[in-house]
N, C-alpha and C positions, 0 to 999 in steps of 0.2 A: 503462484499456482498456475498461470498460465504458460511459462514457459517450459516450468516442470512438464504438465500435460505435452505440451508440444515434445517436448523431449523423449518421452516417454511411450507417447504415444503417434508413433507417423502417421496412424491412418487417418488421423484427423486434419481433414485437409483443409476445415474451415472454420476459425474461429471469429468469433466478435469482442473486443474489448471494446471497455467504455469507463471515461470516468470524468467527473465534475471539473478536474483541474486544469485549465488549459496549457500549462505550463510543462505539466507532467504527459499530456496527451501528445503536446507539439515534440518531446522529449520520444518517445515511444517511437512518433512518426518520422521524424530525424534519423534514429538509428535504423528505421525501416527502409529509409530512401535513400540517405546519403550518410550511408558513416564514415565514409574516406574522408567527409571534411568538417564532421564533428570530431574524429581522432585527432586531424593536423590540429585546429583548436588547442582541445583539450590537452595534446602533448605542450603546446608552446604554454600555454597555461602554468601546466605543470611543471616545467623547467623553471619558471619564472618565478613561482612559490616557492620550487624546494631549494631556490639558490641560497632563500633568506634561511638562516641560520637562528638568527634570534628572534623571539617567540614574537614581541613588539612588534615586530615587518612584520611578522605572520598576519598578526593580527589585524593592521594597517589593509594589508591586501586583502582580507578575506571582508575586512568591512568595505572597501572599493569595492571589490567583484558582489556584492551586495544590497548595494546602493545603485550599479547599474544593472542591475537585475531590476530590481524595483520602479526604477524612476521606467524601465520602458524602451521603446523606440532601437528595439534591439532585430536584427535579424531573425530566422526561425533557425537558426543554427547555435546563433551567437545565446541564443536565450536558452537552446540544449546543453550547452558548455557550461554557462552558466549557473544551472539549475546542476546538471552533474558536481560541478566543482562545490558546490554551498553545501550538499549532499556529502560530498567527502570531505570535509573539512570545516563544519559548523559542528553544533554539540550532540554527540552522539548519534549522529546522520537524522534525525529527525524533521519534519515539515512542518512548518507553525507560522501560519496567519494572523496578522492584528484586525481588529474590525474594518480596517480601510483595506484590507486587501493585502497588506506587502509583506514578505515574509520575514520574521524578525528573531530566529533562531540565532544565539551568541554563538562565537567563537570556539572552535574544539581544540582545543590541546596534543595534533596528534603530530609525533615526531617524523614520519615516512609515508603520509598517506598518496594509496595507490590511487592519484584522481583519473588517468588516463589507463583503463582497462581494455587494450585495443582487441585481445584474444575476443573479452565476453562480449564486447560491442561489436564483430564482428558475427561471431556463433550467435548471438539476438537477430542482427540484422537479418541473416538466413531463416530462422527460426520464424520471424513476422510479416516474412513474404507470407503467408496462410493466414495475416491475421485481419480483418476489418476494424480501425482504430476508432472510435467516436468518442465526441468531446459533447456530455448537454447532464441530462436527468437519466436515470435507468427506465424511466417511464418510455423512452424512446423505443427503447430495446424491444418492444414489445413486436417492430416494426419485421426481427430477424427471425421470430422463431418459425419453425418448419416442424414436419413430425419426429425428428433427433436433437429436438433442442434440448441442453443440460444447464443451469444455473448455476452457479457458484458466486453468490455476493458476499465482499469485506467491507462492508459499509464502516465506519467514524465508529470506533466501541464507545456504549453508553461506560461514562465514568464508575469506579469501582469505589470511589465516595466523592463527596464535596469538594476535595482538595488533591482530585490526583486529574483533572481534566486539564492538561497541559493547553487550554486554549483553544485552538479551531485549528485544523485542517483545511479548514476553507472560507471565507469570513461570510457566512450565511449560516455558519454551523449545521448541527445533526442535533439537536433533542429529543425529549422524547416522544414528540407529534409526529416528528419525523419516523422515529424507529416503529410508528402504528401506521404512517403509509409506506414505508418497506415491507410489513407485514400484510397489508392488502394486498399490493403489488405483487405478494405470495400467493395471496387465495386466489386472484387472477389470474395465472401462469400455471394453478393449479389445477384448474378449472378447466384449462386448454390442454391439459394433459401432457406438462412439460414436469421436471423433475428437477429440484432444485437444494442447492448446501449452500447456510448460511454461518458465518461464525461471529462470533459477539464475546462480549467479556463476560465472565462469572457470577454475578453481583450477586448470588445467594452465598457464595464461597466465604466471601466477605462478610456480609452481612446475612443470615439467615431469612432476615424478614424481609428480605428485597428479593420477590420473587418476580419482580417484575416480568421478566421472559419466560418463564416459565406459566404465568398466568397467558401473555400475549401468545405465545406459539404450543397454549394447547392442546390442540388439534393435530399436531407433529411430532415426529422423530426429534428428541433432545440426547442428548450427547455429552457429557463432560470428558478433555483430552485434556493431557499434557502438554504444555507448548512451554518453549524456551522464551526468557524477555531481557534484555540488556538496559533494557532502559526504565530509570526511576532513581530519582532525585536522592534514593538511598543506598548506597553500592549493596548494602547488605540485603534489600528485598529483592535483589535483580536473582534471575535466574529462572529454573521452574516456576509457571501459575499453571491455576488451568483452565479452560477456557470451553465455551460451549459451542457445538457443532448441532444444527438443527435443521431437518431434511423432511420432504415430504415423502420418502424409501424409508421402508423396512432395510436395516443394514447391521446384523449382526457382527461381523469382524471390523469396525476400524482401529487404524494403529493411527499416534504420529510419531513422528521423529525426530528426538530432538538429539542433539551431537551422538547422531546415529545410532541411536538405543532407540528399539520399539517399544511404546508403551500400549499398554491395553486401557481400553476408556472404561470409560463407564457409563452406563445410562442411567438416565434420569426417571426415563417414563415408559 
């Protein structure tokens, strides 16, 4: 979302990004500052993977560059390269934390993967010159706003049942105490007359009587869209879900877009 914006929109000369993971934040600040020597990295990386032919090395190597990720004591580069390469070439590029912290995503099976994307690491880097990077709680954030402040939070999606929560994004998790002070944290920002989009997973879609978001945000603009998903343990439920977009604006038109088909949403409320 933010690079789209950035892309999309030049006038905006001033963004703030923010996010729990410092691995992902140091990742972000990397490409902002020096991506001439995250590329050299990631290239020699990636020569060095794709020489191995049989799946076995593959595998070998992606558990090494995994293991020194984890253990630590890595540079703020070498932890960028790192964290790119696990991204491109674990399962289905997904992020998953065990309770201690390390990340513990298996091996992906993929025959050519592009780990060294020197065009789009370069077009980001430009692109985050405009951007404020922070690394803590969104509670922080409180610190940025001015009279044109805009929100857009992707907070951890509350699970779609008991058995589709792949784990932690971050080993403190997101439940759902959490997702009632995300919603404070709304009536705050709200209250300072800032305007904010929030998007979360569907779980009335699924289940009808799990209205839960819809009890917690009702007071707000709810939304159901279309969005695309690749990922889920069953090739056959990947694809179209849909998912909820919940603002403190009145917003009559949104679209999204998923393999560039607009779809019209729906609302809820």
């Amino acid at each position: 979302m933010l690079l789209y914006v950035l892309k999309r929109f030049p006038n905006v000369q001033h963004a703030v990004i923010n996010d729990i993971n410092p691995h992902l934040v140091n990742a972000y600040r990397v490409i902002k500052e020096r991506p001439r020597e995250l590329v050299s990295v990631l290239s020699q990386m990636q020569n060095s993977y794709l020489q191995n032919s049989d799946e076995e090395q593959r595998k070998a190597s992606f558990l090494n560059v995994r293991d020194t990720f984890n253990q630590g004591n890595l540079t703020d580069v070498q932890d960028a390269a790192c964290l790119l390469f696990l991204n491109k070439t674990c399962f289905n590029g997904l992020y998953r934390e065990n309770s201690r912290g390390k990340f513990n995503v298996p091996f992906g099976k993929y025959v050519n993967p592009l780990i060294c994307d020197e065009q789009t690491i370069m077009e980001d880097s430009e692109l985050l010159q405009r951007v404020e990077i922070l690394n803590g709680d969104y509670q922080s954030t409180l610190d940025c706003i001015d009279d044109y402040t805009f929100f857009y939070f992707d907070p951890p999606y509350r699970p779609l049942s008991t058995t589709s929560n792949f784990n932690s994004y971050a080993s403190g998790g997101f439940d759902d105490d959490e997702q009632r002070r995300l919603k404070a944290f709304c009536d705050e920002i709200t209250s300072r007359g800032c305007q904010f989009m929030l998007s979360n997973a569907d779980c009335s879609a699924v289940n009808p009587q799990d209205d839960f978001f819809e009890k917690l945000y009702s007071d707000y603009e709810i939304h159901r869209v279309l969005a695309a998903r690749s990922i889920n343990s069953k090739p056959d439920r990947r694809g179209k879900i849909t998912e909820l977009l919940i603002c403190n604006y009145k917003q009559e038109s949104f679209l999204t877009y998923a393999a560039e088909e607009p779809v019209e949403y729906q609302k809820l409320k």
